[in-house]
N, C-alpha and C positions, 0 to 999 in steps of 0.2 A: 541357862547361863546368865550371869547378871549382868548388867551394862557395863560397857570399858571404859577407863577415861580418856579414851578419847569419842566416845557416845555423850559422855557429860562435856565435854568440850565441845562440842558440834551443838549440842543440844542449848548451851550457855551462850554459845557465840549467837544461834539463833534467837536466843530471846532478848542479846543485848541488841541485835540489829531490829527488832521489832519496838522495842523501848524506843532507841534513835528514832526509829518513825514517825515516833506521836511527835516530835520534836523537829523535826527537819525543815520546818518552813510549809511543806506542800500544803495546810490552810494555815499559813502570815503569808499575808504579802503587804506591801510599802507600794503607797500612794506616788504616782511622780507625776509634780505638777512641773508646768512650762512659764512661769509668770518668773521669769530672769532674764538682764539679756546679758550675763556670763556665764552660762551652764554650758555643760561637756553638748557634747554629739550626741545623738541618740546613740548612736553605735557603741560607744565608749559606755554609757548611760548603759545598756543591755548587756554588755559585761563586767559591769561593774554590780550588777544586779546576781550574773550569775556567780561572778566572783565570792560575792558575799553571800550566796547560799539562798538569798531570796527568789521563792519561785512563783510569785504569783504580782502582776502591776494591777495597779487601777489606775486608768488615763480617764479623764474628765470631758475630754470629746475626741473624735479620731483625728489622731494627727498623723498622715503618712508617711512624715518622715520614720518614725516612731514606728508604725506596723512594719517598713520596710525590713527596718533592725532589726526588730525580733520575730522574723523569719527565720525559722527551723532552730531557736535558739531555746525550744520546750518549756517556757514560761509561760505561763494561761495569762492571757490580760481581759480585765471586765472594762468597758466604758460603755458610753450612752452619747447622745447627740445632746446640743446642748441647750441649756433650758429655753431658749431663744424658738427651738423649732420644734417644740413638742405642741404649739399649736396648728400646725401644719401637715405633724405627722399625724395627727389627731382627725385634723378633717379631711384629708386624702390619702387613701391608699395608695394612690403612683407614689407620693411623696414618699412615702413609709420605706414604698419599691425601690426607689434612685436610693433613699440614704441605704439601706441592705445590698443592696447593689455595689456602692461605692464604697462603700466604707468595711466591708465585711467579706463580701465574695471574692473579693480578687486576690482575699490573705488568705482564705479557709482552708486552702490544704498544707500550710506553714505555718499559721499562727495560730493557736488554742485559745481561744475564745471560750471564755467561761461565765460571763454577764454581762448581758446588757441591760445597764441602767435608764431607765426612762425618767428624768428628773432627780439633779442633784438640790436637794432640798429647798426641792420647788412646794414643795407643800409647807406652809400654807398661802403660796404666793397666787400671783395671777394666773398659773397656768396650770393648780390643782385639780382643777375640773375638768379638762384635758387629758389627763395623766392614762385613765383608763383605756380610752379610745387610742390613744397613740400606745399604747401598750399590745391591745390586742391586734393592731395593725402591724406594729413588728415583727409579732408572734405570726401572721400573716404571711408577712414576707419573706421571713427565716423560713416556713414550710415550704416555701413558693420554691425557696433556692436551696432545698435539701438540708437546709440548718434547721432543721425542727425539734433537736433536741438542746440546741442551746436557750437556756434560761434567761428569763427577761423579768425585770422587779422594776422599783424602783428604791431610792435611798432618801431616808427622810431626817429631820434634825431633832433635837433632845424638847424644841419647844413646839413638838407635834402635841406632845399632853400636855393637855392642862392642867391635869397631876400625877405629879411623880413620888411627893413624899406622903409616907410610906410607901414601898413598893407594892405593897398588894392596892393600894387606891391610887395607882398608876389608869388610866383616862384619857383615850383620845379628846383633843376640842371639839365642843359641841356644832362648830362649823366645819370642821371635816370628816366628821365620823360616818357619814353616809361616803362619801368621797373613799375614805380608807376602806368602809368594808366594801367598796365595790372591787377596789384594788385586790385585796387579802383574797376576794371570792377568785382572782384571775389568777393570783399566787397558789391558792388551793387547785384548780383543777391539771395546773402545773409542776404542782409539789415544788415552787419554786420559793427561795426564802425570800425575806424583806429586809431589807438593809438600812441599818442605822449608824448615826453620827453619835458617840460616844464619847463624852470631853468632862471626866471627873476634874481635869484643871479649872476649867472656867468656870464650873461650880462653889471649886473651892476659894478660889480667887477674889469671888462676885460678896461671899460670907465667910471668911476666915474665925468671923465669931465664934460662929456656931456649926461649923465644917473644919475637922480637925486635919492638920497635913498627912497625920499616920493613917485616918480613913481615907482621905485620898490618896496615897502613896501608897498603899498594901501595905504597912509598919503596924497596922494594929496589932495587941498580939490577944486581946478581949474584942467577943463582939461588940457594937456600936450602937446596933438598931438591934431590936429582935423584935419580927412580924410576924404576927399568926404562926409563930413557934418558929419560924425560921429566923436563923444569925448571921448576921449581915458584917465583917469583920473590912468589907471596903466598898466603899463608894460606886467602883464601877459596876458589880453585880445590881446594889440596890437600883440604877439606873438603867441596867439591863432587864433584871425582871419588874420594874414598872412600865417597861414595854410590853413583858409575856402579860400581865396584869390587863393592859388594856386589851390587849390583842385576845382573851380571854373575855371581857365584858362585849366583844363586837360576833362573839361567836367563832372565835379562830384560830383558839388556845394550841391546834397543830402547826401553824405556822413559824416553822423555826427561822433564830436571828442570824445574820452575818453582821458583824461591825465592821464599817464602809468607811470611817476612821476616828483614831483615836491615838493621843499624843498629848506631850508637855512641850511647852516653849523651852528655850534655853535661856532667852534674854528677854528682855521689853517690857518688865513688871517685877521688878526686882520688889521685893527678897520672894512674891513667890516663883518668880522664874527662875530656874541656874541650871547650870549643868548637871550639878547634882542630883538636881529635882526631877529634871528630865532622866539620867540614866535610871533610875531609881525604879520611877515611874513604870518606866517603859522596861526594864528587867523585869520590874513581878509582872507587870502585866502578862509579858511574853509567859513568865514560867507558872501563870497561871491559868489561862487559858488554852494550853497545851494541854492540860493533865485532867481539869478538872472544870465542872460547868456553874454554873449559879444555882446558890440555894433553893429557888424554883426549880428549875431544870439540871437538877446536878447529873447527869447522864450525858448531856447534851454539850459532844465539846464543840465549842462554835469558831468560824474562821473567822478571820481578825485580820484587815487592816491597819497598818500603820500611818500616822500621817506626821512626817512623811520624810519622801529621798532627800531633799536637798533645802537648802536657805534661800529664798527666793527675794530677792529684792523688789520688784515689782509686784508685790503684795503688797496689800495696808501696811502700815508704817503700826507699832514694831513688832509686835510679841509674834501678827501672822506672817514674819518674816523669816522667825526663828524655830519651826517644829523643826527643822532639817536635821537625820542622821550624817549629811553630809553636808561641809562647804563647796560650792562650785568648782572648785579645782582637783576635787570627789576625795580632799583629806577626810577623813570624822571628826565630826563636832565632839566625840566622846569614841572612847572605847563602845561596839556593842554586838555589831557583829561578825 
């Protein structure tokens, strides 16, 4: 007997609810920094998170106000201690111990914990050569306290390489590339990814010349670049896979990406900042990295940070004042989600 309709209804509804998946948020999540002194509560801050459908934070070091809130409120949050003390956690494992300790175990059976970051784009700073040692002492300490399966990376920035254009001659710098593959080698036997700083705006901002708004805004409707027979139709991919690129000349070509963030200004460099720019931006971005991966890696759908929750006044004055999906009194800066 052949199927009824309501076997094709059951069967539809199933696969619209599997569509919604790819799309639901569970890898975006939105960046929420603390550098205001009129932002909400954390409390308010974590349902407004949930409110708006976002399930994943990245916090930039632990702040406990912040863990308290989002106890049992099923939002995975990734952070890291802050660049300050990764030389510490570096040469001592007690240190490594107290910060796991404090900062981690006393949320573990309420708070999901999904990354910790060992360095936000501390490379290629003073405490790159560090990065490893405070890494594997992490990874230490999380076993020590039953967290042995949460992932530890770190997040690095777009002027890790020294080349980027074209994307296939993407290149770590010749002063880190010992430093990253010892990294990658700790990411490999962890199957952990490596997290990057992704900002097609500043790109295009820096050369408007010769960087068109439609390549950085996803509007092209012809490719732009075409590398080694791959069509590059926006800016963010070609930036992405001149990361797989290098990540590939270091021997690590399995190392898959998370973007740790990525966003448009609203204001503070007019005409190329607006609103517009920013919704634009950040809509294809979202509905393209949900669906579909970079011309390297088109399999490969990657999770994506946003950057970020809120307009922060105690930022640099002005454009890193304005990524915010929201103003401090958690209106939107734009329709988005």
């Amino acid at each position: 007997m052949g199927p009824t309709f309501s076997g094709f209804l059951i069967s539809a509804m199933v696969f619209l609810t599997q569509l919604l998946s790819l799309t639901d948020g569970r890898d975006i999540g939105v960046c929420y920094g603390l550098n205001g002194n009129n932002l909400p509560s954390p409390g308010d801050v974590i349902n407004l998170y949930k409110t708006s459908g976002i399930n994943n934070i990245r916090l930039y070091q632990p702040y406990p106000e912040v863990l308290e809130a989002a106890r049992g409120s099923g939002i995975s949050l990734s952070m890291g201690p802050r660049n300050e003390d990764i030389q510490s956690l570096a040469k001592d494992q007690s240190a490594a111990d107290a910060w796991v300790n404090t900062n981690i175990v006393p949320y573990k059976d309420d708070v999901q914990f999904k990354l910790i970051t060992i360095g936000n784009e501390a490379i290629s700073g003073q405490s790159s050569s560090y990065i490893p040692d405070a890494m594997n002492n992490i990874m230490n300490s999380l076993a020590l306290f039953g967290l042995g399966t949460t992932k530890v990376t770190t997040v690095v920035p777009m002027n890790a390489l020294n080349t980027s254009y074209p994307p296939s001659d993407g290149a770590f710098g010749s002063d880190i590339t010992s430093i990253m593959t010892s990294i990658m080698a700790i990411l490999a036997v962890q199957d952990s990814p490596l997290l990057i700083n992704v900002y097609p705006y500043f790109a295009y901002a820096s050369d408007p010349t010769h960087i068109s708004l439609d390549y950085a805004l996803f509007t092209s409707t012809a490719p732009v670049v075409v590398d080694q027979g791959l069509e590059y139709y926006n800016l963010f991919d070609g930036m992405v896979d001149a990361f797989n690129a290098a990540l590939d000349k270091i021997g690590f070509g399995q190392i898959t990406l998370i973007v740790a963030e990525t966003g448009w200004p609203t204001a503070g460099n007019e005409p190329y900042t607006s609103v517009a720019n920013a919704q634009t931006y950040n809509k294809n971005l979202l509905n393209h990295v949900t669906q579909k991966g970079t011309p390297k890696r088109p399999e490969y759908i990657m999770p994506t940070f946003f950057f970020e929750m809120f307009n922060e006044d105690l930022k640099q004055p002005t454009v890193e004042q304005n990524f915010g999906f929201f103003f401090p009194n958690m209106n939107p800066v734009y329709p988005f989600w």
